[in-house]
N, C-alpha and C positions, 0 to 999 in steps of 0.2 A: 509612366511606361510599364509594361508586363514585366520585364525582366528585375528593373526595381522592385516591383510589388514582390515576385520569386524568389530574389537574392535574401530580402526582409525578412521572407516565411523560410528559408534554407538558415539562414543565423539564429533566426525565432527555436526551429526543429532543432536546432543543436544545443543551445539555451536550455530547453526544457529537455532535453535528453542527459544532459551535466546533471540538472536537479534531482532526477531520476536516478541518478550512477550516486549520485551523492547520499539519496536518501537508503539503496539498498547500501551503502556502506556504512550506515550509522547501525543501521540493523543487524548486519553481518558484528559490528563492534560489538552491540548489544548483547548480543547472546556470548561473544567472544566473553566481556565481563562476565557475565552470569555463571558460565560453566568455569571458569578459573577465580570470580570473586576477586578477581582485577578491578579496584577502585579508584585508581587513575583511569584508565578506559571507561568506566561508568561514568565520571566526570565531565571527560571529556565528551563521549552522548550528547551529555544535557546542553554541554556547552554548543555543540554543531547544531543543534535545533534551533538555536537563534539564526544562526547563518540560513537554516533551509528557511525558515520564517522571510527572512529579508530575498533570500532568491525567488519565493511566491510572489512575492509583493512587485519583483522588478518584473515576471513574467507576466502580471494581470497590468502591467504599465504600460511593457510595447507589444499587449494584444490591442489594449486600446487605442493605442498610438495607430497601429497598422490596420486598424478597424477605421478610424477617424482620417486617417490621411487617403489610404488606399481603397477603390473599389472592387473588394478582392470578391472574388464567385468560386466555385466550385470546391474543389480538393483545399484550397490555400484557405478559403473562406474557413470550410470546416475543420479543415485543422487548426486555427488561430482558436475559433469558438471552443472546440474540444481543448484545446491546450490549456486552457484558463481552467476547467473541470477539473483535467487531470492533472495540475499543477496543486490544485487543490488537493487530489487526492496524495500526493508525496506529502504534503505539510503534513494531513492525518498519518496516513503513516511514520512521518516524524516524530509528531506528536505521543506516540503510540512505543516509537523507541525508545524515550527517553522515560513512558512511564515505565517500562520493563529496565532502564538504567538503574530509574530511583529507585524499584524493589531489588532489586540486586544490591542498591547503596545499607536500607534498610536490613536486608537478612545478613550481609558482610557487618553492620553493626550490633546483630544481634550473636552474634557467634553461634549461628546455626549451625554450623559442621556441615557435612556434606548433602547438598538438596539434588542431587543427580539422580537421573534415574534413564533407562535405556529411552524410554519411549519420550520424554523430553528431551532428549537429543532428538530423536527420527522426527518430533513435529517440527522440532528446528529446520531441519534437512530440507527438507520439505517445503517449510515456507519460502526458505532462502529461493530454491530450486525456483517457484512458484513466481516470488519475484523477479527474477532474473529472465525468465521464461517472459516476462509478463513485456519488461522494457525489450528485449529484442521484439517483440510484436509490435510495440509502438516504433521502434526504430525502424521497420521493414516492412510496418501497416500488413502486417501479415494475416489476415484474417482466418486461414485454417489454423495458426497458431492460439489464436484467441479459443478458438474451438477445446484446443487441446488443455488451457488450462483451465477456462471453467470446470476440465473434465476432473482435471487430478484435486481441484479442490474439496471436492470429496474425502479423499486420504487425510487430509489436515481435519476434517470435521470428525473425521471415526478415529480419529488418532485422538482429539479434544475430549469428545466423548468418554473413551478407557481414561485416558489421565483425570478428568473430572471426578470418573469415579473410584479411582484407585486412594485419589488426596481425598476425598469422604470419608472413604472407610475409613483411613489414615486416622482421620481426623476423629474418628469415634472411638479409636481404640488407643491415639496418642494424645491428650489432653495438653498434657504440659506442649508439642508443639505445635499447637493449631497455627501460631502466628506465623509462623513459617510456612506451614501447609498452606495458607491463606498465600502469602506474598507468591507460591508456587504455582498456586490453581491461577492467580491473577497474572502474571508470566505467562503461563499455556493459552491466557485467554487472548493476550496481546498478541500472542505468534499468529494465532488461530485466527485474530482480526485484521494482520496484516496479509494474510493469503487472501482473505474476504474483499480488501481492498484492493488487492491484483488485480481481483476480478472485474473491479471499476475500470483501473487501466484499459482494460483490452476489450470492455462493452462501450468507452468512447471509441478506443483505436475501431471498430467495426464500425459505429456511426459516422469516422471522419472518412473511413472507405467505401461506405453502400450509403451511404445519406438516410439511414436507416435506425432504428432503438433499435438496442437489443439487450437481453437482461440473463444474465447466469440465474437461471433459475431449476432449483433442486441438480445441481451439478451440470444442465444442461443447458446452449445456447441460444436461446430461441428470437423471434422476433418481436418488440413490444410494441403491440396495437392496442393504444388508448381510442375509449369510445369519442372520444374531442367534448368540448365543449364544457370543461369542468373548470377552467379559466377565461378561456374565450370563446365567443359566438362563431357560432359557423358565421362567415363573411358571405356563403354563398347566397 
């Protein structure tokens, strides 16, 4: 019955919005450790990313489940399809948390002293921002919201940019702390690749609402029209 198959894909959407809430608060930790050099909290990172690992795994279980049992169409269909993507995409971003944990665990063992600096805070800001933005789109299938964060993605890459090349210089004129400068540029580069990943978020959340690709490209949303046929034969 339809309301079965609905009920399924309303528990499924809720499922994968937890994993969602869960993975922006590994990250929200992550930087939490980083700027205070809280190594209990950095631990605990690495530890929740087993947990998001096994929350992927149950969400690519009862997409199949509900793929296999249900003849779902439409909105249901491509949300289930999309969901499995973007479930994927939270592991990476997991993934992604915990490597920004372990360089925090590494410069907290080196006795770096203080790795702050303004504009490493503001790409922080920003990506949080970026995330959070990204899950209410998927929550609300919001599709001019999608619009709006491919926008601001920009701001995290011109903000990566100065920071990349502030820890260079750094790096040419402080010898003795390159390692540090290193665990920092790689830090910036995580933050900077989990906005990049938001952006996956909310180019499925538009697929699962226009039945349509679409691709953040050079900060803009547009639509992705492959020429066909580079896997499969036109059928026609």
């Amino acid at each position: 019955m339809n309301w079965i198959a609905d009920e399924r894909v309303r528990v499924f959407k809720k499922a994968l919005l937890k994993m969602g809430w869960y993975c922006e608060k590994m990250f929200l930790l992550s930087i939490e450790a980083f700027q205070t050099k809280d190594e209990k909290i950095a631990r605990q990172v690495i530890e929740d990313d087993n947990v998001l690992d096994e929350m992927e795994i149950e969400v690519r279980q009862e997409a199949t489940a509900l793929l296999g049992v249900h003849q779902l169409s439409g909105l249901n269909l491509r949300f289930v399809a999309g969901g499995i993507q973007i479930a994927n995409t939270f592991e990476r971003i997991g993934d992604t948390t915990r490597r920004i944990s372990e360089d925090t665990l590494a410069l907290i063992r080196d006795h770096s002293g203080n790795s702050q600096f303004s504009l490493m805070r503001k790409i922080s800001q920003i990506a949080a921002s970026i995330l959070k933005e990204s899950l209410r789109v998927l929550a609300d299938l919001n599709v001019e919201g999608a619009i709006e964060v491919c926008a601001r993605d920009a701001e995290v890459d011109e903000l990566f940019d100065e920071i990349r090349c502030e820890l260079t210089e750094n790096m040419a004129k402080n010898a003795e702390n390159i390692r540090k400068l290193f665990l920092m540029l790689d830090i910036a580069q995580s933050i900077e690749e989990i906005a990049d990943l938001s952006t996956n978020i909310v180019e499925s959340t538009i697929y699962i609402v226009k039945s349509q690709a679409y691709k953040c490209l050079r900060d803009e949303m547009k639509p992705f029209k492959g020429t066909g046929g580079v896997l499969f034969e036109d059928s026609d």
